[in-house]
N, CA, C and O atoms as CSV, one atom per row, in Angstrom:
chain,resi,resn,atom,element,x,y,z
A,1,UNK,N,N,-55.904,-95.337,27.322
A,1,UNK,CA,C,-55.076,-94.246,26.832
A,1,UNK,C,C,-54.326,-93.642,28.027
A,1,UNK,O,O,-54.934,-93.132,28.967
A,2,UNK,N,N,-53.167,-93.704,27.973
A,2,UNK,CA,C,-52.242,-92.389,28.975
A,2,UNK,C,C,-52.721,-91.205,28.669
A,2,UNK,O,O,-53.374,-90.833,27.694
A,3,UNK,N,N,-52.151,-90.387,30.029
A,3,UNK,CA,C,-52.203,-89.224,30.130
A,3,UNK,C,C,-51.412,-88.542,30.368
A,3,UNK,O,O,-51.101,-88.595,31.558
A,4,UNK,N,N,-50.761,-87.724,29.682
A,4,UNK,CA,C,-49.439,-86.844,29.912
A,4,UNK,C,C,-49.622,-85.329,30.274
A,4,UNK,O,O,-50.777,-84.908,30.205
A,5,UNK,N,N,-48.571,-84.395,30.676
A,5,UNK,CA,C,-48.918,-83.067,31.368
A,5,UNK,C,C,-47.204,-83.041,31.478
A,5,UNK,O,O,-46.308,-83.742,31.947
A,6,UNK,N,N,-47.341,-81.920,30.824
A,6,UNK,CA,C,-46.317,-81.195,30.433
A,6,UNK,C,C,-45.978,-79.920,31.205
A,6,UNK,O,O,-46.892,-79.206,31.619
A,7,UNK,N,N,-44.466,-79.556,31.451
A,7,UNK,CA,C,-44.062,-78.639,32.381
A,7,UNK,C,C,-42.865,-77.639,32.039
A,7,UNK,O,O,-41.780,-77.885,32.566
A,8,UNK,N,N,-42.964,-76.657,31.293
A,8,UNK,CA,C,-41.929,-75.953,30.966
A,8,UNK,C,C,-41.450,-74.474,30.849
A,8,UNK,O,O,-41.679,-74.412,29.641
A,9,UNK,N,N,-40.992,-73.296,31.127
A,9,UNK,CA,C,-41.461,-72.326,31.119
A,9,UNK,C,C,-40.534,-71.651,29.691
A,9,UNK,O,O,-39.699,-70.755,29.819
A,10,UNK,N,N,-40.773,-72.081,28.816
A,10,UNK,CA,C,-40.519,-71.912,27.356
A,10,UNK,C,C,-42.257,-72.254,26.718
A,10,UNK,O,O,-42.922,-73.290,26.681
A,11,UNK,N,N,-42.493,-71.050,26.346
A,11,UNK,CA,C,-44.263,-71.489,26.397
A,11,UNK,C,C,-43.968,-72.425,24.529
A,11,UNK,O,O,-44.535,-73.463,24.190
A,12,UNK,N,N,-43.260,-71.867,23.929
A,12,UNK,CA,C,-42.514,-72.349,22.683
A,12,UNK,C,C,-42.504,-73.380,22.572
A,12,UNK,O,O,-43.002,-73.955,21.604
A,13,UNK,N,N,-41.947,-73.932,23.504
A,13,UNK,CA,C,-41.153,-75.233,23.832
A,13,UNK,C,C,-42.685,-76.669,24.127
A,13,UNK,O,O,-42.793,-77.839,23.763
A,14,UNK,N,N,-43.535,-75.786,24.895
A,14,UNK,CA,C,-45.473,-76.537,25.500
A,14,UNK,C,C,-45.692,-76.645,24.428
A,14,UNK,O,O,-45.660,-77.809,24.027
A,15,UNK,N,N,-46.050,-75.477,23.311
A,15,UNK,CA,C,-46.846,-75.823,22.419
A,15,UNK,C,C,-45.885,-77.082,21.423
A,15,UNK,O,O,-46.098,-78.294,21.477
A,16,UNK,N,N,-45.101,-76.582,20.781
A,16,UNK,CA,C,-44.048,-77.890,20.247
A,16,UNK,C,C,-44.426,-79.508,20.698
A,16,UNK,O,O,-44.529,-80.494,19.969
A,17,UNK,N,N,-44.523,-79.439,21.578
A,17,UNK,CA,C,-44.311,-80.658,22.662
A,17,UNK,C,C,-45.931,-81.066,21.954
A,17,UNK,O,O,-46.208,-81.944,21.137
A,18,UNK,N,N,-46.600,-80.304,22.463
A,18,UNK,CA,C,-48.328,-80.523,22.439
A,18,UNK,C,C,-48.401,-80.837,20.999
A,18,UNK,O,O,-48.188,-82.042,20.872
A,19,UNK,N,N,-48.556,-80.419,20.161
A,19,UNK,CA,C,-49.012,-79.802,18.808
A,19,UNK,C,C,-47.793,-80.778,17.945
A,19,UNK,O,O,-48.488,-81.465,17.197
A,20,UNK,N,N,-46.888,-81.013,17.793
A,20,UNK,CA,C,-45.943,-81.738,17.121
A,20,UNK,C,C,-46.234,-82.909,16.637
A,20,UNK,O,O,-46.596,-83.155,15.487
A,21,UNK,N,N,-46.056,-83.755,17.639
A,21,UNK,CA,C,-46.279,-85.495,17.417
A,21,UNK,C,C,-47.958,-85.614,17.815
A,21,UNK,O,O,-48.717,-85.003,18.569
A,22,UNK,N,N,-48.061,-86.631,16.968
A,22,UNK,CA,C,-49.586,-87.149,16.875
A,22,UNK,C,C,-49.451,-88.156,18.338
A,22,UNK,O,O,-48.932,-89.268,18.241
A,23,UNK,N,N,-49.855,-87.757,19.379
A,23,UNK,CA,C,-50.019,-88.314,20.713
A,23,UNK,C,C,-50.936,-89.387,20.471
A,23,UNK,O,O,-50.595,-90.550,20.685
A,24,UNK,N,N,-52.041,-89.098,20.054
A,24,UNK,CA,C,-53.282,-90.189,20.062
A,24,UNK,C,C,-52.786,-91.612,19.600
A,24,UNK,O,O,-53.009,-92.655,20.214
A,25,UNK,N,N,-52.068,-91.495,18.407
A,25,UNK,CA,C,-51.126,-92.546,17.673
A,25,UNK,C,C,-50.536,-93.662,18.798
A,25,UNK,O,O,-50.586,-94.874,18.587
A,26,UNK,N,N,-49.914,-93.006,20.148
A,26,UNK,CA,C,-49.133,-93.607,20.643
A,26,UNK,C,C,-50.242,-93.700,22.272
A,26,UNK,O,O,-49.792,-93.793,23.414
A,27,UNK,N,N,-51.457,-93.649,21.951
A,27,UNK,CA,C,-52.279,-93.438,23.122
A,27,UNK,C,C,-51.946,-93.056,23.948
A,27,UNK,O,O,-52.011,-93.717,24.984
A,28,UNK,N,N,-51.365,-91.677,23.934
A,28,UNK,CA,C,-51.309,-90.948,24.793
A,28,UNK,C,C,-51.852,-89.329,24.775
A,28,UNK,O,O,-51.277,-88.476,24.098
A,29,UNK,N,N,-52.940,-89.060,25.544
A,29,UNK,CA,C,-53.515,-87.470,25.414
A,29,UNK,C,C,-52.984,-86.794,26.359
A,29,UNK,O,O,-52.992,-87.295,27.484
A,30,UNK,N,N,-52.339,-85.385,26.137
A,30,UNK,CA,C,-52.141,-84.285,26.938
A,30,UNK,C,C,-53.382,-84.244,27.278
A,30,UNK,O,O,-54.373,-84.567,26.623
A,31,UNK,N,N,-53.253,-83.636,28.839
A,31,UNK,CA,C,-54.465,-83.583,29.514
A,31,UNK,C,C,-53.837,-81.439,30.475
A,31,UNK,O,O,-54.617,-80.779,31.162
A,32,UNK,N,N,-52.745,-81.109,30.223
A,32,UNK,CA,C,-52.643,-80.040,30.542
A,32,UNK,C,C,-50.963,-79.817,30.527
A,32,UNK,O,O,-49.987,-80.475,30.166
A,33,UNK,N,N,-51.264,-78.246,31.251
A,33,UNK,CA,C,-49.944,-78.181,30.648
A,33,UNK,C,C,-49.073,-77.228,31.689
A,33,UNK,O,O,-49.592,-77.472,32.778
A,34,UNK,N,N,-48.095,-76.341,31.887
A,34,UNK,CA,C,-47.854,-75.367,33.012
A,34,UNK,C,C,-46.580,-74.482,32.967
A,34,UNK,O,O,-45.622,-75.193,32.663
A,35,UNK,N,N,-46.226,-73.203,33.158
A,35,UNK,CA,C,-45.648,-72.496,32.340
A,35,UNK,C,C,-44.272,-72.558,33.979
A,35,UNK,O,O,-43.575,-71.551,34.094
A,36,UNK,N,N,-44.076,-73.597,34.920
A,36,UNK,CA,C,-43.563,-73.355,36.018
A,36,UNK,C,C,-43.760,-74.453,37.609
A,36,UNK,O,O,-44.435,-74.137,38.589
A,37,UNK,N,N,-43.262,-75.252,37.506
A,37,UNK,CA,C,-43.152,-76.135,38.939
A,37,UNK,C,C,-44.227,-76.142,39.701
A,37,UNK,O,O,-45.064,-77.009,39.949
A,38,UNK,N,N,-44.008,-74.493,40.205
A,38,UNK,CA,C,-45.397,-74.003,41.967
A,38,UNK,C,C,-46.749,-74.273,41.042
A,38,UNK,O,O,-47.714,-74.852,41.539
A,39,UNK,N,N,-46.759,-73.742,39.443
A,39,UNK,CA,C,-48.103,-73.766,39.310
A,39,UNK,C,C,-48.855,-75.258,38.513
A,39,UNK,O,O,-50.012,-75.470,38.149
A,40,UNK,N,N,-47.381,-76.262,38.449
A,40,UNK,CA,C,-47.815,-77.267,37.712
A,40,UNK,C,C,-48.055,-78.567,38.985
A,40,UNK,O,O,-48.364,-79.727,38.713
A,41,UNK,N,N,-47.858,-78.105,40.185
A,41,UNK,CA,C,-47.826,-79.127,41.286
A,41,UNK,C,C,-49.208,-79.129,41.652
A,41,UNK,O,O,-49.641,-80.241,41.956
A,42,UNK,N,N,-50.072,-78.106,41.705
A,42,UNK,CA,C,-51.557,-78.561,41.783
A,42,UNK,C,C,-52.241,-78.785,41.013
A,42,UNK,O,O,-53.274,-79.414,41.242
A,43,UNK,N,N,-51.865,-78.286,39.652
A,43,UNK,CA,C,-52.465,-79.053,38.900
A,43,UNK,C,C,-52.392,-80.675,38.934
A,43,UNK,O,O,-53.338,-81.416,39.198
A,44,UNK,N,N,-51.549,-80.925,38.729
A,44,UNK,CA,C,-50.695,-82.377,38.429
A,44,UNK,C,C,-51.325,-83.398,39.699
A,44,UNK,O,O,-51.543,-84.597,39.528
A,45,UNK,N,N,-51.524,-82.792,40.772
A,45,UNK,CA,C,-52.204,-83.329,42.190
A,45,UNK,C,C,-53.613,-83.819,41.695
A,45,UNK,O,O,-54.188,-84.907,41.722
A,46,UNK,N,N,-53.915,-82.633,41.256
A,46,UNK,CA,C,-55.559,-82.591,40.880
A,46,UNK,C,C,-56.209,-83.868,39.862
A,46,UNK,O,O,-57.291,-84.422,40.055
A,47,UNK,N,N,-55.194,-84.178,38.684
A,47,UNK,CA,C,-55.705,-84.453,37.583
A,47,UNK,C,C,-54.758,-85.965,37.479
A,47,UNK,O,O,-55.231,-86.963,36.934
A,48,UNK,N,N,-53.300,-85.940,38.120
A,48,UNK,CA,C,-52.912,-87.273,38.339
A,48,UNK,C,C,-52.517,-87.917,36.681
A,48,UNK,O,O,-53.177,-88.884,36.300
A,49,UNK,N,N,-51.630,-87.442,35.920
A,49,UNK,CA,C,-51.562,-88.023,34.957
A,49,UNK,C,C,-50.342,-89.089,34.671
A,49,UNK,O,O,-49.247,-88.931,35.209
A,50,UNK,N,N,-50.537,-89.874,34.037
A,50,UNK,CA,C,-49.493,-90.899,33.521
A,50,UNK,C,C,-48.331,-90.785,33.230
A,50,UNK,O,O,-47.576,-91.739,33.419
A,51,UNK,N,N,-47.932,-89.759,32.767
A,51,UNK,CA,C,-46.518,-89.236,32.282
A,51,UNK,C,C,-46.447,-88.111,32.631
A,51,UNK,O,O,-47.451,-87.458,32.918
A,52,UNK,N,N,-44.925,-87.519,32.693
A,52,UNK,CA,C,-44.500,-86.351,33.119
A,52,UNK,C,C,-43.593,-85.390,32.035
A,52,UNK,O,O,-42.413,-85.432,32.382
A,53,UNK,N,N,-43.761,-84.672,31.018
A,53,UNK,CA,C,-42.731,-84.221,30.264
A,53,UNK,C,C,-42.146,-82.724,30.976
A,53,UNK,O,O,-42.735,-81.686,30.675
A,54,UNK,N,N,-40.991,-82.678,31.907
A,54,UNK,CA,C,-40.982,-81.366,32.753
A,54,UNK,C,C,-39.575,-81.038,32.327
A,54,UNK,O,O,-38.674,-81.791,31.956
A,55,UNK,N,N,-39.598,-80.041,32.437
A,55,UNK,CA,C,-37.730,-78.905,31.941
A,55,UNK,C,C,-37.715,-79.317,33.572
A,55,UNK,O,O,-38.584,-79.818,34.286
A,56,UNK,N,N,-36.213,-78.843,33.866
A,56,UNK,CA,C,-35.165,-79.084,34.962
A,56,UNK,C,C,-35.590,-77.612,35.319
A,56,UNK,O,O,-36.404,-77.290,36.185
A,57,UNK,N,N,-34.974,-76.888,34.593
A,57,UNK,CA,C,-34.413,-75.513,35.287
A,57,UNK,C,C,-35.556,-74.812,34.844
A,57,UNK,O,O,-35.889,-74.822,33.659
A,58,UNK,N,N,-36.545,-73.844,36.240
A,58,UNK,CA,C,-37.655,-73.197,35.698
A,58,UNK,C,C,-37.496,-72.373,36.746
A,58,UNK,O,O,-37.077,-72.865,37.793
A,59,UNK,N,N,-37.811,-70.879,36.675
A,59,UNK,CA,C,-37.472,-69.728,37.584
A,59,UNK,C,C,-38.306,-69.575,39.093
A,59,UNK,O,O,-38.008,-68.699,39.905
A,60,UNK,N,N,-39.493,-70.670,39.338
A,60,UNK,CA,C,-39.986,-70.372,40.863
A,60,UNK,C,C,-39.334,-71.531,41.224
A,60,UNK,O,O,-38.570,-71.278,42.156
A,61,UNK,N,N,-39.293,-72.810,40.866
A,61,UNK,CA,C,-39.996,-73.954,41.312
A,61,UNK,C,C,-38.936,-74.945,39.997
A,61,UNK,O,O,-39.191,-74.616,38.839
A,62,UNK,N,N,-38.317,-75.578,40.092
A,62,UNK,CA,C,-37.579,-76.347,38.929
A,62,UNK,C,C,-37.881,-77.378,39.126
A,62,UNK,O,O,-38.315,-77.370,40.278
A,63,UNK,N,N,-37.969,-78.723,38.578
A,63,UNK,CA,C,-38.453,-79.875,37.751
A,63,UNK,C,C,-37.910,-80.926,38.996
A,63,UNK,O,O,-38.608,-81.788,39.530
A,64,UNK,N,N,-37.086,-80.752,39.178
A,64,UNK,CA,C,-36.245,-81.876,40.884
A,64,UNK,C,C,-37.376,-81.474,41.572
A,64,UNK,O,O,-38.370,-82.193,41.660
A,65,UNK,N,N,-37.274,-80.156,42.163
A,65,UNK,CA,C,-37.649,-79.895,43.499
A,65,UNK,C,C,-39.565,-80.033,43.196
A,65,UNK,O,O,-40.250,-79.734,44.174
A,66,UNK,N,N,-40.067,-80.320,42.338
A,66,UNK,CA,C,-41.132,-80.512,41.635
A,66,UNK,C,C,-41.942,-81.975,42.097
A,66,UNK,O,O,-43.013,-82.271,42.626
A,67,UNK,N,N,-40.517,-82.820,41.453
A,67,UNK,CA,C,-41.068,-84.545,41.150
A,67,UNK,C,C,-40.433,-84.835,43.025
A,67,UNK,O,O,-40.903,-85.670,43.798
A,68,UNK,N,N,-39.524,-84.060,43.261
A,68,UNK,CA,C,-39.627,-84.477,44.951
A,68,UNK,C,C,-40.976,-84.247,46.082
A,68,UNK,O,O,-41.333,-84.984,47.001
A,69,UNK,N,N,-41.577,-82.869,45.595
A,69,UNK,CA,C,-43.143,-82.309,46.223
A,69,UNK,C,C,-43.939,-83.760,45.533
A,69,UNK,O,O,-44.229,-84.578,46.407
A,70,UNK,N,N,-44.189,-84.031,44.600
A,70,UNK,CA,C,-44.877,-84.840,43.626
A,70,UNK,C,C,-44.754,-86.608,44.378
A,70,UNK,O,O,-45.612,-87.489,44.443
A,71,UNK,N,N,-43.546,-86.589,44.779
A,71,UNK,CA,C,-42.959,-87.846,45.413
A,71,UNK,C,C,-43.530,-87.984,47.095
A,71,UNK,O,O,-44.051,-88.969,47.619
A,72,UNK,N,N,-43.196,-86.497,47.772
A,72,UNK,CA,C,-44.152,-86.444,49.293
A,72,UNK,C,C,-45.376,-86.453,49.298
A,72,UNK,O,O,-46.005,-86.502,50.355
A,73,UNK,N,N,-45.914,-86.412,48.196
A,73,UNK,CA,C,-47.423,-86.060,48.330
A,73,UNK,C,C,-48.138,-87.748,47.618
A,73,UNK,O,O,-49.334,-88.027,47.692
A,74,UNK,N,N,-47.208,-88.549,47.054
A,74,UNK,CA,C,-47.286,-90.047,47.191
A,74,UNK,C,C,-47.882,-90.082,45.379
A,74,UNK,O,O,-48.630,-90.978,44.989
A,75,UNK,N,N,-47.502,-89.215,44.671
A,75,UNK,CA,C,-47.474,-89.841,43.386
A,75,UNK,C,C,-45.906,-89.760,42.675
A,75,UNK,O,O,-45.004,-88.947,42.471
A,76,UNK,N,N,-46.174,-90.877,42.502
A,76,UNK,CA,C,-44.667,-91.211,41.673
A,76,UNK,C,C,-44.846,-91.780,40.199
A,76,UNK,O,O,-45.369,-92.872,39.980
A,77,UNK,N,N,-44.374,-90.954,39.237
A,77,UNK,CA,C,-45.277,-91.269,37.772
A,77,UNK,C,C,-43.771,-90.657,37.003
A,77,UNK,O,O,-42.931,-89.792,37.249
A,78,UNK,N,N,-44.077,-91.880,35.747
A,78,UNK,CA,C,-42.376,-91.883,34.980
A,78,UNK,C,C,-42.560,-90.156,34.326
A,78,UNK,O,O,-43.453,-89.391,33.962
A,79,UNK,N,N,-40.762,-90.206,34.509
A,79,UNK,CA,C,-40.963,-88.385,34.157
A,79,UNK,C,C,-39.876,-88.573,32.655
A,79,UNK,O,O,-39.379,-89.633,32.277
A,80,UNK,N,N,-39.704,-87.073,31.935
A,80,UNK,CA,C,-39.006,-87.474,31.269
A,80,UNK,C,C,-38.633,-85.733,31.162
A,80,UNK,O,O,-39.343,-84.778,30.850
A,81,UNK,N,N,-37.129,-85.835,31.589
A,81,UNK,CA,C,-36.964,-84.631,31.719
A,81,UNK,C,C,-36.100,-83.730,30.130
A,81,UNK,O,O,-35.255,-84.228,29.387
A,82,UNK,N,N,-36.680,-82.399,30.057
A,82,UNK,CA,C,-36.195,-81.965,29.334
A,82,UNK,C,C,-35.433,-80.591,29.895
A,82,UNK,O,O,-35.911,-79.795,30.703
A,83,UNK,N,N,-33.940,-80.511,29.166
A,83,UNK,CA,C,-33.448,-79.155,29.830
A,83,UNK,C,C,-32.011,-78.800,29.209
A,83,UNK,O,O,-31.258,-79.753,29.012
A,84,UNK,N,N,-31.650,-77.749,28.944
A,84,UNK,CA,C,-30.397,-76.996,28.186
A,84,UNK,C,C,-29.535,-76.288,29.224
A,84,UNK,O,O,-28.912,-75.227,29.258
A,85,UNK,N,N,-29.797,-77.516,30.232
A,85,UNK,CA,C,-28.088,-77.961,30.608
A,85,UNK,C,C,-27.711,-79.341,30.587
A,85,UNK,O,O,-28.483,-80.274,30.806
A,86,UNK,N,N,-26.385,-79.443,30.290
A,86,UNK,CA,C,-26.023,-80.904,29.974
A,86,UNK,C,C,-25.075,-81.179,31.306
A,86,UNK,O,O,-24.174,-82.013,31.214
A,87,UNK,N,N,-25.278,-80.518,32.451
A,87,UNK,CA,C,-24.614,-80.900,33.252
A,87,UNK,C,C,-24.734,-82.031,34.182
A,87,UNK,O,O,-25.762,-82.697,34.294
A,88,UNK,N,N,-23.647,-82.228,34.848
A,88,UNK,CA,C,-23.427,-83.976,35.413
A,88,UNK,C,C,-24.198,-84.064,36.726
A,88,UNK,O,O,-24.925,-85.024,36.983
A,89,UNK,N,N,-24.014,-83.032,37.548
A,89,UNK,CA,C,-25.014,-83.109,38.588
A,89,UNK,C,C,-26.270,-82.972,38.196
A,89,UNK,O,O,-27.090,-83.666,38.798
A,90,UNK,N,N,-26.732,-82.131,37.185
A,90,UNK,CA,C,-28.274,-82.339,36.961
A,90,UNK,C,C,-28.987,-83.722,36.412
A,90,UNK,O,O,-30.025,-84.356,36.603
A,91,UNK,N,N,-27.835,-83.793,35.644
A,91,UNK,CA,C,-28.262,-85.608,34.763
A,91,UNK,C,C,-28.355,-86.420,36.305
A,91,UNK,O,O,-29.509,-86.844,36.363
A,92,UNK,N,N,-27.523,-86.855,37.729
A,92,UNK,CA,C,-27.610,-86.999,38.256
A,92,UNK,C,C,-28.659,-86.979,39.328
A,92,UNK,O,O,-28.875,-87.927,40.084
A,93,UNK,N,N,-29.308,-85.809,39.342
A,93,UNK,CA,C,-30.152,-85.453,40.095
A,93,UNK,C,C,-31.439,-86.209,39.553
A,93,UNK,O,O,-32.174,-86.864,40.293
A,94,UNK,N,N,-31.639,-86.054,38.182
A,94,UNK,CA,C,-32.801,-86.610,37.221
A,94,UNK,C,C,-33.111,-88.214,37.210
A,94,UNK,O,O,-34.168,-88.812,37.005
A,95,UNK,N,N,-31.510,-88.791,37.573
A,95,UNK,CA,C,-31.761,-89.994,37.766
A,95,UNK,C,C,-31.911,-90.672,39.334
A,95,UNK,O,O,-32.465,-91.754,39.528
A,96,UNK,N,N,-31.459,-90.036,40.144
A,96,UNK,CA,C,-32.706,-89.670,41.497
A,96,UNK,C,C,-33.877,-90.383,41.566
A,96,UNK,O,O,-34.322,-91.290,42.270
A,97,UNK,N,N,-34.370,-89.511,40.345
A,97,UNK,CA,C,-35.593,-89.444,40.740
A,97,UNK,C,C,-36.324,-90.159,39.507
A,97,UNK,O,O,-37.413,-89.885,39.003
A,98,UNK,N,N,-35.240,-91.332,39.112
A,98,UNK,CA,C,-36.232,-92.463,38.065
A,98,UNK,C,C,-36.293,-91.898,37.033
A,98,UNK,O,O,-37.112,-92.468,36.313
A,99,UNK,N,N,-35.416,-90.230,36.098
A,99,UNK,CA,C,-36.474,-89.815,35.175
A,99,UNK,C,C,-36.161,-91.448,34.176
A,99,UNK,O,O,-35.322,-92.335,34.335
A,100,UNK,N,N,-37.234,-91.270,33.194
A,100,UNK,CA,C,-36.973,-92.621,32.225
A,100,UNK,C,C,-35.698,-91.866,31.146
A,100,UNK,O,O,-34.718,-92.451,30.686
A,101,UNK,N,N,-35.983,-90.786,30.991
A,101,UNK,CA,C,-35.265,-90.085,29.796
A,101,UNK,C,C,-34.542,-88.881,29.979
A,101,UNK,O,O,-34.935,-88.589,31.108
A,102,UNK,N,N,-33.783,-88.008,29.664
A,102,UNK,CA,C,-33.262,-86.394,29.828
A,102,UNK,C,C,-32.854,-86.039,28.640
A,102,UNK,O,O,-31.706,-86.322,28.299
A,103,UNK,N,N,-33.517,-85.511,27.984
A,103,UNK,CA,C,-33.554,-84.862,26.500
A,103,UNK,C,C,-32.657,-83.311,26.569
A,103,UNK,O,O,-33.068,-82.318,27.170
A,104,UNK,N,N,-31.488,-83.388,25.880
A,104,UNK,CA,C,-31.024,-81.891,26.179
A,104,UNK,C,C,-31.411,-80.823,24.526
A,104,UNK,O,O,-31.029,-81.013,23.371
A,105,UNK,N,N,-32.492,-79.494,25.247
A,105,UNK,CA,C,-32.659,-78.218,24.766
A,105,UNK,C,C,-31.561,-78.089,23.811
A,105,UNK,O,O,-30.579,-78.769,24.108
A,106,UNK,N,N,-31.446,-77.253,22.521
A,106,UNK,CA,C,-32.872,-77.148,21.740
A,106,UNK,C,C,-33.676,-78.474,21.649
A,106,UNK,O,O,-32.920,-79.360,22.047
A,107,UNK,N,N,-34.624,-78.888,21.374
A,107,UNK,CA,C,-35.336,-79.810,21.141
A,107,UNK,C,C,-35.583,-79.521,19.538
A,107,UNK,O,O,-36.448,-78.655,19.408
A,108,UNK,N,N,-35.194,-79.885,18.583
A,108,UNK,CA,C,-35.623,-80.260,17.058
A,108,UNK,C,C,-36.810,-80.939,16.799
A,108,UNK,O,O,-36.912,-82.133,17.081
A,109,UNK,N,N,-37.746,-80.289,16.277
A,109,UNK,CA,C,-38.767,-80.981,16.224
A,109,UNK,C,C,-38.843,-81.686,14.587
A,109,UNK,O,O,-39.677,-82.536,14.277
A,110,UNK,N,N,-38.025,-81.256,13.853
A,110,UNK,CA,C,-37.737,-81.642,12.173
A,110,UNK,C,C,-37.432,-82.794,12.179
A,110,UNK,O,O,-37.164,-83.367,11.123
């Protein structure tokens, strides 16, 4: 089973993500979750999970400057970024850094 860990500071947006789709289905378990970059980088160190579902733009610490700490510290794990901007340097930046996907905010869960 994968392990995914989720990163967003739309707490709305975590639970959605979590609680929505039947994960197990697709063997994959949330294993945690983080309302912000600074506080999702030790977690994420700690626990080392398989997938990455992280927003771009988050008010300490944003989702680049995140999977780059994540990248020096020698884990590199497919990300899949979510974020409500559709801009060209950010799509840019995301692909940097391998995301597999960039989902643009609102997210519809219907």
């Amino acid at each position: 089973m994968y392990q995914a860990f989720i990163v967003d500071d739309e707490e709305t947006l975590r639970t959605g993500l979590e609680n929505y789709f039947d994960w197990n289905k697709y063997g994959i378990e949330i294993i945690g979750d983080a309302e912000d970059g600074d506080i999702a980088l030790e977690k994420i160190l700690a626990c080392r999970p398989d997938i990455l579902i992280c927003d771009v733009k988050m008010p300490h610490m944003d989702g680049t400057v995140l999977i780059e700490k994540l990248w020096e510290a020698g884990l590199r794990i497919p990300v899949l970024f979510v974020s409500g901007y559709s801009d060209v340097q950010m799509l840019k930046t995301a692909m940097r850094f391998h995301a597999e996907d960039y989902i643009l905010k609102p997210v519809n869960f219907a």
